[in-house]
LUMTORDREN-612068 format. One record per residue (C-alpha): z, x, y; residue in three letters. Coordinates in nm, 4 decimals, always signed. Last residue first. Layout:
! residues N
       c3       c1       c2 rest
        Z        X        Y  ALA
...
This chain:
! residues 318
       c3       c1       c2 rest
  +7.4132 -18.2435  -8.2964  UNK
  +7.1484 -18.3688  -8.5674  UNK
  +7.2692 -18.2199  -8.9200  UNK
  +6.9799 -18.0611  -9.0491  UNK
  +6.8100 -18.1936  -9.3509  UNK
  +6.6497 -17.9413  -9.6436  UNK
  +6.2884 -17.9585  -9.6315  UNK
  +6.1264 -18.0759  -9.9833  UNK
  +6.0338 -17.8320 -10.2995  UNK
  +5.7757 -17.9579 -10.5974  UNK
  +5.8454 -17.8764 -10.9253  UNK
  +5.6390 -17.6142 -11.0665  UNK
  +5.9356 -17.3440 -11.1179  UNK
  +6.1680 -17.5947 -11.2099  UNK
  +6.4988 -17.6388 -10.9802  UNK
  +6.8686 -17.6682 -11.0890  UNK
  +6.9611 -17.3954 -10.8783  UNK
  +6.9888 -17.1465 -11.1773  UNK
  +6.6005 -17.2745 -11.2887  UNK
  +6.5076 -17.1369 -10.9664  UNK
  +6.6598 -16.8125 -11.0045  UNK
  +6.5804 -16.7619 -11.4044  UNK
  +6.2265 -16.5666 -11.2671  UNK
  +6.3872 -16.3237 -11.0504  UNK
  +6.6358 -16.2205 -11.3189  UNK
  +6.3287 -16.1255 -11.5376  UNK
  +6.1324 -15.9246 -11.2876  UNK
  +5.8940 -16.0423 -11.0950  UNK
  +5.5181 -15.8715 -11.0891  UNK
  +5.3087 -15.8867 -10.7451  UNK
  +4.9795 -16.0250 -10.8456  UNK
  +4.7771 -15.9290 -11.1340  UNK
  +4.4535 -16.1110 -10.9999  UNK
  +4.4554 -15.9185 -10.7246  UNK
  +4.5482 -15.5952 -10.8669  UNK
  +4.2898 -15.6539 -11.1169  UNK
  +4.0031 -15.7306 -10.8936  UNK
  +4.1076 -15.4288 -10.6815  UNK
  +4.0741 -15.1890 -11.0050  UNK
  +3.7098 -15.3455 -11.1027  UNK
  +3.5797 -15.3020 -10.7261  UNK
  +3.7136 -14.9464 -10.7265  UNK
  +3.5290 -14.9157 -11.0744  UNK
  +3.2119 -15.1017 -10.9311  UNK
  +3.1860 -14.8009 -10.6112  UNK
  +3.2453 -14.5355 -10.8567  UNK
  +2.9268 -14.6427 -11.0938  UNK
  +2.7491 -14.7124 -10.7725  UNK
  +2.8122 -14.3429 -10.6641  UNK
  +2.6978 -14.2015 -11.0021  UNK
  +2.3978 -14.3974 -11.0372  UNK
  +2.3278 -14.3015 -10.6735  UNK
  +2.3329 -13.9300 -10.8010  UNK
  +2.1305 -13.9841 -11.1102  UNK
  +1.8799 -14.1526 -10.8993  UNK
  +1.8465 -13.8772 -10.6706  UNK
  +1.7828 -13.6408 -10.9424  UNK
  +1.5440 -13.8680 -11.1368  UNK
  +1.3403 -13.9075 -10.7938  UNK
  +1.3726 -13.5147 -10.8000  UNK
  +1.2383 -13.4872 -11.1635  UNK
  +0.9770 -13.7724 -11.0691  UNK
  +0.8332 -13.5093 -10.7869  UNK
  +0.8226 -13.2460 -10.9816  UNK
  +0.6537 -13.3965 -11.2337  UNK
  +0.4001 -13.5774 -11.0062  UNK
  +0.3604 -13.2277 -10.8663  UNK
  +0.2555 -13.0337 -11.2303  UNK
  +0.0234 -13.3244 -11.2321  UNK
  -0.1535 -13.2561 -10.8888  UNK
  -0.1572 -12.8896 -10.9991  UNK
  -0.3118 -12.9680 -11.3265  UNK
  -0.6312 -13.1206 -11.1376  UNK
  -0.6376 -12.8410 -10.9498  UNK
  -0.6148 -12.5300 -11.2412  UNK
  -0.8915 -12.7488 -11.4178  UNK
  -0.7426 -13.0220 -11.6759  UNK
  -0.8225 -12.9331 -12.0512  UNK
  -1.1632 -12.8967 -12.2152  UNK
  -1.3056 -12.6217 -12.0747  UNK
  -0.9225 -12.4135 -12.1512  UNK
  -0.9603 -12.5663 -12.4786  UNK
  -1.3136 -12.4275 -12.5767  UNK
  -1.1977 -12.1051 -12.4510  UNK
  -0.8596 -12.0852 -12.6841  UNK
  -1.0257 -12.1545 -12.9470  UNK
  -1.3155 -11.9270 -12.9320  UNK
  -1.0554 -11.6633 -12.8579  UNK
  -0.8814 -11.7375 -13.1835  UNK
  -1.1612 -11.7010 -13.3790  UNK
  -1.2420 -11.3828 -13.1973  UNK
  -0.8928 -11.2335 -13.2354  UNK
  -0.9065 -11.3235 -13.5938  UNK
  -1.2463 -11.1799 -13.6888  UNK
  -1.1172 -10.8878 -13.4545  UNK
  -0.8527 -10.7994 -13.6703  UNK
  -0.5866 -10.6762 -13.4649  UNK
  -0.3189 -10.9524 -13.5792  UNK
  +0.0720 -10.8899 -13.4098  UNK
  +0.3597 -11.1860 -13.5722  UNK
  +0.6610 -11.1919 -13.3711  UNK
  +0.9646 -11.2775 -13.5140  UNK
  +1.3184 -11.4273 -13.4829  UNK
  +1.2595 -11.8318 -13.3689  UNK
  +0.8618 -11.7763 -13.4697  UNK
  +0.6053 -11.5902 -13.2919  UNK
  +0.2349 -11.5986 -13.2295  UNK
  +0.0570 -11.2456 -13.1109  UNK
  -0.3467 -11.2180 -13.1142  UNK
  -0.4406 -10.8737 -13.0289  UNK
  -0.6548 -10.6995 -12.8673  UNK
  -0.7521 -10.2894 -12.7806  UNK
  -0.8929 -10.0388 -12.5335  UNK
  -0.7300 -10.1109 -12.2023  UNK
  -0.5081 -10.3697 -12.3584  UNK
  -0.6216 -10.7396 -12.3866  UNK
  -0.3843 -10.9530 -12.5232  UNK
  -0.4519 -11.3454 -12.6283  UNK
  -0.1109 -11.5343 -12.6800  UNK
  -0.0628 -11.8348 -12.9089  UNK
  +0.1649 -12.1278 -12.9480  UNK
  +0.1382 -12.3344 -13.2252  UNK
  -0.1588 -12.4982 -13.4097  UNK
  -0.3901 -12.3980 -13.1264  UNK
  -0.5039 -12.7483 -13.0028  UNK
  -0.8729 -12.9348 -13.0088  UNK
  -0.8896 -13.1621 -12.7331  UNK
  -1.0478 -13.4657 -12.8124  UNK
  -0.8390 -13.7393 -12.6700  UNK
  -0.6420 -13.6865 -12.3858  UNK
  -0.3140 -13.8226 -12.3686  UNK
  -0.0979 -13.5627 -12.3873  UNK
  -0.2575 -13.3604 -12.1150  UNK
  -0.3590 -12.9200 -12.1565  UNK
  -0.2147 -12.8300 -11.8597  UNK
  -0.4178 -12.5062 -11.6722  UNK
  -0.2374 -12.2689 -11.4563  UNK
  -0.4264 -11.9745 -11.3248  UNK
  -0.2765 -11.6343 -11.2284  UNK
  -0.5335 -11.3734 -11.0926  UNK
  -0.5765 -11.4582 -10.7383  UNK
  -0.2205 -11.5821 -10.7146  UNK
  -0.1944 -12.0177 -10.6017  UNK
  -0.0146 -12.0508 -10.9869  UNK
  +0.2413 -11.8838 -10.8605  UNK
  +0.3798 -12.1157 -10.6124  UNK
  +0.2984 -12.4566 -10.8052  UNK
  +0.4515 -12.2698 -11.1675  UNK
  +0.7587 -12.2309 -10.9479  UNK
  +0.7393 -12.5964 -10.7750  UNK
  +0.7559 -12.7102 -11.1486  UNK
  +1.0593 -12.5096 -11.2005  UNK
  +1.2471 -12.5981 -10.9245  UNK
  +1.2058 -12.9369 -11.0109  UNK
  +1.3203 -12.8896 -11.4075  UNK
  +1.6235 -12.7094 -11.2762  UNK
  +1.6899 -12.9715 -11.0396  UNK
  +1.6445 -13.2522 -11.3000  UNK
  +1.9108 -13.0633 -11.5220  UNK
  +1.9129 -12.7821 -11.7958  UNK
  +1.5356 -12.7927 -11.9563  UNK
  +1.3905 -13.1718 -12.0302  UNK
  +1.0611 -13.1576 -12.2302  UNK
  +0.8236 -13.3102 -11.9932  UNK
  +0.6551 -13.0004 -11.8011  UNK
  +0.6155 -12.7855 -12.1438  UNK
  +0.5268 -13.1139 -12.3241  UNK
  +0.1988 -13.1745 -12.1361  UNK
  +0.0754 -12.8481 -12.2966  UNK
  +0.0477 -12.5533 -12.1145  UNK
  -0.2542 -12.3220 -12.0512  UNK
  -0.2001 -11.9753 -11.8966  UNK
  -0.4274 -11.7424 -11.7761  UNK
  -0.2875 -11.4180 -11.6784  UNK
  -0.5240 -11.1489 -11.4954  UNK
  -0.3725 -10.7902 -11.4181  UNK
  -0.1390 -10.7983 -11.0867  UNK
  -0.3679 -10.7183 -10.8062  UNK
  -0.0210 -10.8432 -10.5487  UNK
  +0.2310 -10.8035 -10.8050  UNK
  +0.3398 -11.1548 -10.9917  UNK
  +0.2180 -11.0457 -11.3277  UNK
  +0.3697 -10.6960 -11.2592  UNK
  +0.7134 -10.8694 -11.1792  UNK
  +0.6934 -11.0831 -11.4363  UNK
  +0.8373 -10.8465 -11.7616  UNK
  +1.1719 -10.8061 -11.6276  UNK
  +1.2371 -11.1770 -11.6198  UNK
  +1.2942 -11.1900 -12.0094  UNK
  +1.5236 -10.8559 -12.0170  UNK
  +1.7370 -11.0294 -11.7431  UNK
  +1.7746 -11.3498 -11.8847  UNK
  +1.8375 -11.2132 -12.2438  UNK
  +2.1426 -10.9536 -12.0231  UNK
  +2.2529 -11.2408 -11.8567  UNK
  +2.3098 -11.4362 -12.1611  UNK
  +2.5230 -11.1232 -12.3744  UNK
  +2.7540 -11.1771 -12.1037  UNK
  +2.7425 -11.5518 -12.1280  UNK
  +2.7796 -11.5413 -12.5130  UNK
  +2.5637 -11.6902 -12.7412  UNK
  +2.5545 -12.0327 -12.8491  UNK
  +2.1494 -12.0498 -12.8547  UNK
  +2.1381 -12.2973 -12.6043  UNK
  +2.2739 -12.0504 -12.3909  UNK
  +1.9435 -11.8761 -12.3569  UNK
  +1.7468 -12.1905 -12.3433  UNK
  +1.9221 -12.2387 -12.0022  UNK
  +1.9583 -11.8902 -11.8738  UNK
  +1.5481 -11.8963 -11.8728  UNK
  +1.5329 -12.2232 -11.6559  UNK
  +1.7949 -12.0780 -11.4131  UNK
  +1.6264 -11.7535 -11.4231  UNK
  +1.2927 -11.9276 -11.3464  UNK
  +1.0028 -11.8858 -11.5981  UNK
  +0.6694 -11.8366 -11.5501  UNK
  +0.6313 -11.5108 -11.7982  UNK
  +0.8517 -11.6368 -12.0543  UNK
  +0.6309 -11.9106 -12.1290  UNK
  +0.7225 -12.2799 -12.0499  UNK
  +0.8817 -12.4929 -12.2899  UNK
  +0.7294 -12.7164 -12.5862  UNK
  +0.3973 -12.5801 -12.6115  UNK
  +0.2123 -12.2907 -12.4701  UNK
  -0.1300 -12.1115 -12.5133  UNK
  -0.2008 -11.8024 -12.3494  UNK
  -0.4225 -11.5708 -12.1882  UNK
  -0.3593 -11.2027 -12.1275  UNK
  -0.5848 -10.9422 -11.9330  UNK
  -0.5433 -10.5940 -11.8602  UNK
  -0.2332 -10.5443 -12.0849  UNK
  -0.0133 -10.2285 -12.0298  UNK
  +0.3524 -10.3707 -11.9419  UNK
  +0.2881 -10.6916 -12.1262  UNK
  +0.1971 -10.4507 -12.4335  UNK
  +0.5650 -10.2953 -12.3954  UNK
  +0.7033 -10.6515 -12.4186  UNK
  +0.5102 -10.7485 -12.7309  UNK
  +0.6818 -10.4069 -12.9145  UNK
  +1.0412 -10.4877 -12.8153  UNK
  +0.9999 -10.8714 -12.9594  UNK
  +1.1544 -10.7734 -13.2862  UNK
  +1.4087 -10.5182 -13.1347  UNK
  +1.5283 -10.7747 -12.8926  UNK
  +1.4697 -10.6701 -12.5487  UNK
  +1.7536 -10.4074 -12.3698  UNK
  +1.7000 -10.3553 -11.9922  UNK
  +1.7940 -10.0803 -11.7814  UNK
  +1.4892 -10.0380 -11.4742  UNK
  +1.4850 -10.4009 -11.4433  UNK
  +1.4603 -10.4264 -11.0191  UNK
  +1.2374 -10.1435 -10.9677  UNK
  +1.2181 -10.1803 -10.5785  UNK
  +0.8644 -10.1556 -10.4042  UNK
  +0.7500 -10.5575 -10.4700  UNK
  +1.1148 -10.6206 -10.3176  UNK
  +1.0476 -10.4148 -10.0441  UNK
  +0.7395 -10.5346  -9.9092  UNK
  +0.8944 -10.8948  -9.9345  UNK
  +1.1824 -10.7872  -9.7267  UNK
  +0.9901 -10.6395  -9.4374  UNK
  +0.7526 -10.9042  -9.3704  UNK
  +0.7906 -10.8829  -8.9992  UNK
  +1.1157 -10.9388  -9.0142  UNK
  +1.1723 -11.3029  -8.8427  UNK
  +1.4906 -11.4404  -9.0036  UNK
  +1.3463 -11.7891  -9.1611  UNK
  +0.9843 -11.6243  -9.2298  UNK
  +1.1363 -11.2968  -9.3912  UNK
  +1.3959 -11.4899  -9.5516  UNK
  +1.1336 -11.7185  -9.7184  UNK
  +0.9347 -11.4486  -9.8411  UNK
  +1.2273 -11.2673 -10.0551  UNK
  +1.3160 -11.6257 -10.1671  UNK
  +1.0112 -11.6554 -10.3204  UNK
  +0.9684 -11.3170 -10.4808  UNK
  +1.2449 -11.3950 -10.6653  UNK
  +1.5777 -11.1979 -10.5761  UNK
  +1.7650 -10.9826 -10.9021  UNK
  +2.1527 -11.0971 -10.8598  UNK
  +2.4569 -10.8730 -10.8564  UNK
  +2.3088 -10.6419 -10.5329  UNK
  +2.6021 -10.7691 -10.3133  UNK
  +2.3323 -10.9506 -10.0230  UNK
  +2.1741 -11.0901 -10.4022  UNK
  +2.5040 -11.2336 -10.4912  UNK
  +2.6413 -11.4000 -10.1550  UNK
  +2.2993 -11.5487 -10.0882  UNK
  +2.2743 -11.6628 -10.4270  UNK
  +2.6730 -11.7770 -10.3766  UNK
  +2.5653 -11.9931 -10.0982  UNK
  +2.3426 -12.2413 -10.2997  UNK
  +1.9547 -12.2693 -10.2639  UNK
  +1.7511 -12.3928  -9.9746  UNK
  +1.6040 -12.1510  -9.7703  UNK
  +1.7753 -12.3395  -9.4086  UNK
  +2.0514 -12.4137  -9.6488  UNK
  +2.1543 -12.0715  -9.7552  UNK
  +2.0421 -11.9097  -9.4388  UNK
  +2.3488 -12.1367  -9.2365  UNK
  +2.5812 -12.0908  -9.5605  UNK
  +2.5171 -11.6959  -9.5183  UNK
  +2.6301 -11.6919  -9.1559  UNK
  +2.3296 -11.6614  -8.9287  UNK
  +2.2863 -11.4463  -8.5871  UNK
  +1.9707 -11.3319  -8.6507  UNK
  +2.0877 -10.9422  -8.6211  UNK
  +2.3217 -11.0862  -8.8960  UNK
  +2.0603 -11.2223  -9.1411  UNK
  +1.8348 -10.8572  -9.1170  UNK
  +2.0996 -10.6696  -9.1776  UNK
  +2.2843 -10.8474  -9.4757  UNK
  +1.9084 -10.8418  -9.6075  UNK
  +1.8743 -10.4882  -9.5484  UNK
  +2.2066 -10.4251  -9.7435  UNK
  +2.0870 -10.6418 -10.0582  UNK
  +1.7762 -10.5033 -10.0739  UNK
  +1.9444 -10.1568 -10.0947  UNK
């Protein structure tokens, strides 16, 4: 349904899904894919359509109407965290290495996926489960999600520079939501005291947990020594670290040297070209044209070296 309105909407404007696909931007075939209901739209790109093709807001309203994981499969061991995401009031967490599930981009997500050496079909379906658990988060009076990420989460290198740009400019977008707030925790401060590992805080309506998780498991504790131990933790860190400002300006600096590294890489590539074609002319040059072996006994055949020196034959004068 999406999909069709879309096509709608992007035809009445008189655009061609290349011409929307770089005014957004993003490739052609996520155009192609979400217009044939194969790909799941981010919020995002449901607001930018309605600002590039003038619809009154239509397409975001029905994206946050349209239950767009109503089949999905999570691991059995993770099964019982995912149904607390869909009840929690309140959940604050502590990340390290890569970003949480909840702020990640499918491209980011499909990454670390396939990292795993599964298969791509068996991918999808781990992308799908993982991104079906945001769209409450990201509601308009979503419940409130505070998340604070060590430096590493921003520098550990996911997929590609673009990836790692788009992702940064995702935590940027969502981060500006009443009751999201993104706080990094930097590597170079002294003092801060760190969870050991990464931690979530979840507050159901009448119940809280502290969850941690391993490369298989997840590890539930209801004892509210623990929860409160951990809570003080997490609180004194959260002071501590950069405020949700101060860790937007750093989340941009990363963006910003992901898409310097992007550019680079691409100039690195053209140069690289540029000296091989230089490399391959040199040697042609120097090679000169090759003679064969008869051509080379010639002179010696007329009695001549090959260095000697050569004088103009005389004419007979008329």
């Amino acid at each position: 349904m999406f999909g069709e309105v879309l096509r709608h909407f992007r035809e009445a404007a008189g655009f061609t899904q290349e011409e929307l696909s770089k005014k957004i931007p993003c490739d052609r075939s996520q155009v192609a894919r979400v217009e044939a209901g194969t790909r799941v739209p981010q919020e995002t790109f449901a607001k930018q359509c309605d600002e590039l093709l003038a619809t009154g807001g239509v397409l975001l309203r029905l994206w946050g109407r349209i239950d767009w994981y109503p089949e999905v499969q999570h691991p059995d061991w993770f099964e019982r965290r995912a149904e607390m995401d869909a009840e929690a009031v309140a959940l604050r967490e502590y990340q390290e290495q890569v970003i949480p599930g909840l702020l990640q981009t499918p491209d980011y997500a499909r990454v670390l996926f396939s990292r795993r050496g599964t298969d791509s079909d068996e991918v999808e379906s781990r992308v799908r489960a993982r991104l079906s658990r945001q769209p409450r988060f990201l509601a308009e009076g979503g419940p409130l999600y505070v998340a604070v990420l060590d430096e590493s989460c921003l520098r550990n290198a996911v997929g590609s520079p673009n990836i790692m740009r788009d992702q940064c400019a995702h935590l940027l977008s969502v981060g500006q939501r009443s009751n999201i707030r993104i706080q990094v925790a930097p590597a170079d401060l002294f003092g801060l005291v760190r969870p050991l590992s990464s931690v979530s805080l979840i507050e159901l309506a009448d119940e809280r947990w502290v969850y941690s998780e391993s490369v298989d498991r997840g590890y539930f504790n209801n004892d509210p020594a623990v929860y409160a131990r951990h809570s003080q933790t997490y609180d004194v860190l959260r002071a501590d670290a950069l405020s949700a400002r101060e860790s937007a300006a750093l989340i941009s600096d990363a963006m910003e040297g992901y898409e310097q590294h992007g550019q680079a890489r691409t100039r690195r590539g053209d140069l690289d070209q540029e000296q091989l074609q230089r490399r391959q002319r040199r040697q042609l040059h120097r090679s000169g044209p090759h003679l064969d072996e008869e051509q080379l006994q010639r002179p010696r055949r007329r009695g001549l070296h090959r260095n000697s020196p050569r004088y103009p034959r005389r004419r007979p004068r008329p």
